[in-house]
C-alpha positions in Angstrom: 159.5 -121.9 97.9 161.6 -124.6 96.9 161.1 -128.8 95.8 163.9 -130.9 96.1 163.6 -135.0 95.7 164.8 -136.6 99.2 165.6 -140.1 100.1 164.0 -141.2 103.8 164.5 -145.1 103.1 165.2 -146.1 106.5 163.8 -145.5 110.2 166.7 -143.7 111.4 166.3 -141.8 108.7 163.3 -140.8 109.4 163.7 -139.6 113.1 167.0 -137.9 112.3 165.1 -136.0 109.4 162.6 -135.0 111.4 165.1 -133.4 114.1 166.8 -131.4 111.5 163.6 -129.9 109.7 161.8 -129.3 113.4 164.4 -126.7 114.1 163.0 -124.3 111.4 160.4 -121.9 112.0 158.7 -122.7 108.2 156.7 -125.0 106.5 157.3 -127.8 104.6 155.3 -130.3 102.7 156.1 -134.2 101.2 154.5 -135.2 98.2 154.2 -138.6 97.1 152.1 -139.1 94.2 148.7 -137.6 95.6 149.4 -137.2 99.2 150.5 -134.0 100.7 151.7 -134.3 103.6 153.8 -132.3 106.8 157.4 -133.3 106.8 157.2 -132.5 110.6 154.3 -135.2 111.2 156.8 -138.6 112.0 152.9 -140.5 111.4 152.3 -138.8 108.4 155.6 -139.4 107.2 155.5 -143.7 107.6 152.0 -143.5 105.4 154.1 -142.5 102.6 156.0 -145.8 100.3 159.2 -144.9 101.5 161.0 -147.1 99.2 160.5 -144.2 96.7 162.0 -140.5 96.3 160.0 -138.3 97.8 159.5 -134.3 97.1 159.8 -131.9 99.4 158.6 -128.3 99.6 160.1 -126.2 101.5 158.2 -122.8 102.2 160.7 -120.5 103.1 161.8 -117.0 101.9 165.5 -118.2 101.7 166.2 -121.2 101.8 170.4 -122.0 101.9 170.7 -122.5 105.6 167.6 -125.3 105.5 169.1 -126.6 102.3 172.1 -126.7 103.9 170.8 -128.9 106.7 169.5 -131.6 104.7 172.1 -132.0 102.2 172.8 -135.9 103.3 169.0 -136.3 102.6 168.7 -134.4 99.2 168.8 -136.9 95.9 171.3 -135.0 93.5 
């Protein structure tokens, strides 16, 4: 399991995220302040305050290929 802080601060960025984490068989969460949320759920993602970073768990055994993936997303 891994957290990383991800920027999803426009709508395209959004679907295109959503795309690239659907085509992994794991889980992964969001987490802004006290919500928990899927990163897979497009809904669930437009309750969160986008304008923010948000942190994403990812719940995989290795993770380089996913991280790999979403490298345009991740805050560094």
């Amino acid at each position: 399991m891994k957290t990383v802080k991800i920027s999803l601060n426009s709508i395209d960025k959004v679907k295109s995220f959503v795309n690239t984490i659907t085509q992994f068989d794991t889980d992964f969460d969001l987490i802004s302040g006290r919500y928990v949320i899927d990163a897979k759920s497009i809904m669930g993602i437009f309750s969160l305050d986008l304008s923010q970073p948000i942190d994403l768990t990812i719940h995989a055994e290795s993770d380089e290929e996913i991280l790999n993936a979403l490298d345009s997303y991740i805050i560094k």
